[in-house]
C-alpha positions in Angstrom: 0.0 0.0 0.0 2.9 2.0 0.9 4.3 2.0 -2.5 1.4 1.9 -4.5 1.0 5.9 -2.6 4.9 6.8 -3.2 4.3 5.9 -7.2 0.9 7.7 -7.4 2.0 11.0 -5.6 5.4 11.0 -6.2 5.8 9.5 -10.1 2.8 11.0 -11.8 3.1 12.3 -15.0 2.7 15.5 -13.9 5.8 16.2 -11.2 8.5 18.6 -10.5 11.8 18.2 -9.5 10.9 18.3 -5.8 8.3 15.7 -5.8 10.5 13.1 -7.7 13.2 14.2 -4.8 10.6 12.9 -2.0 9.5 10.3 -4.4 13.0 8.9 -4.8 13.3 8.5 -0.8 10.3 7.2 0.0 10.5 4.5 -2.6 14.0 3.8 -0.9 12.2 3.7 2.6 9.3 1.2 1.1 12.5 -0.7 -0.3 14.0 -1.0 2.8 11.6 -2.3 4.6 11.4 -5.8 2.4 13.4 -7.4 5.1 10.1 -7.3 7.1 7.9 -9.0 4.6 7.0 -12.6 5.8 4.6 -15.1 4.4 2.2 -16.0 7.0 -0.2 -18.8 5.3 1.9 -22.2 4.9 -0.5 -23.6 2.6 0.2 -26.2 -0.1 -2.9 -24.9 -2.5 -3.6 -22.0 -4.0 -1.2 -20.1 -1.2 -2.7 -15.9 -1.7 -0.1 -15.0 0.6 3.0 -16.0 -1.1 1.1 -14.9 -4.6 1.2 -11.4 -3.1 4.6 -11.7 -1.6 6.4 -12.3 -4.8 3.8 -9.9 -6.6 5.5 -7.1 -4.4 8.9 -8.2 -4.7 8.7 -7.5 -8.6 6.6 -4.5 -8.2 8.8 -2.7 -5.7 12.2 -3.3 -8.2 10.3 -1.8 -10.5 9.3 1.1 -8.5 12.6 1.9 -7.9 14.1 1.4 -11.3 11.6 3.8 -12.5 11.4 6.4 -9.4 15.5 6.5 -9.8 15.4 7.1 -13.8 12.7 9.6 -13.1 14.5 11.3 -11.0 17.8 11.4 -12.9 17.0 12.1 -16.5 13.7 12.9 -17.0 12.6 15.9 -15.0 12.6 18.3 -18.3 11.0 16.7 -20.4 7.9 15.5 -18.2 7.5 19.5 -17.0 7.8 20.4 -20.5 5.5 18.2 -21.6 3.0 19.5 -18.6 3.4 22.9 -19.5 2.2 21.9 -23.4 5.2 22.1 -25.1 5.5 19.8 -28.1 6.2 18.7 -31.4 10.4 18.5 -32.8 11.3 19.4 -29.2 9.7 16.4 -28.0 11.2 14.2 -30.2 14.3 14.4 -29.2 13.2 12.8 -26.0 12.0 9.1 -27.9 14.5 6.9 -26.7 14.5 3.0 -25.9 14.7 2.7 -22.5 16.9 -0.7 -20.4 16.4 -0.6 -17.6 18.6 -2.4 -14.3 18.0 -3.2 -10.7 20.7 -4.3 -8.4 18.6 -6.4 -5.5 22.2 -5.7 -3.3 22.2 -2.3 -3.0 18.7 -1.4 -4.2 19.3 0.8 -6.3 17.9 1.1 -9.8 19.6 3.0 -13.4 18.6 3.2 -16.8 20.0 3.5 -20.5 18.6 4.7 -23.5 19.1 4.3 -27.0 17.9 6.7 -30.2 14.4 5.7 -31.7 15.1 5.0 -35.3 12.0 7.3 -37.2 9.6 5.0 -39.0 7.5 7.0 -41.5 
């Protein structure tokens, strides 16, 4: 619940610089608490628990891959676009996006590569 908050206040596509900055600690706090995380229900059959367990533990690396690119590289562009700028300005900012997390350190970065135009 925690993180599903952080994302929706902090990573909207509307944002500023300052609300990616408390963004980008929060997710770390949500991230940091995963060592807390236990599965309760021991059950064989369908087992909701773990189901949600490991639903969280791909959702929050992805949180923080995408909170930490946010707040790195694309705080122009997203207020741009908010304040309606468009057209060749924006297209400078089509990339392909790769994306890593390291589940050591918790910390996520991202690498882009030109979009080739397809007309």
């Amino acid at each position: 619940m925690k993180m599903q908050r952080v994302m929706q206040n902090n990573c909207a596509v509307f944002r500023t610089g300052e609300i990616l900055d408390e963004g980008h600690r929060l997710i770390h706090d949500v991230f940091a608490g995963i060592a807390e995380v236990r599965v309760s229900d021991r059950s064989m059959t369908w087992n909701s628990d773990l189901i949600e367990t490991l639903e969280f533990d791909n959702l929050i690396a992805q949180a923080v891959v995408t909170m930490d690119s946010a707040g790195r590289t694309h705080r122009e562009p997203r207020r741009a676009c908010a304040r309606g700028l468009s057209g060749p300005r924006r297209q400078n900012w089509m990339k392909h996006t790769l994306a890593w997390f390291d589940d050591a350190t918790g910390k996520g970065r991202a690498r882009y590569r030109q979009c080739t135009p397809t007309r």
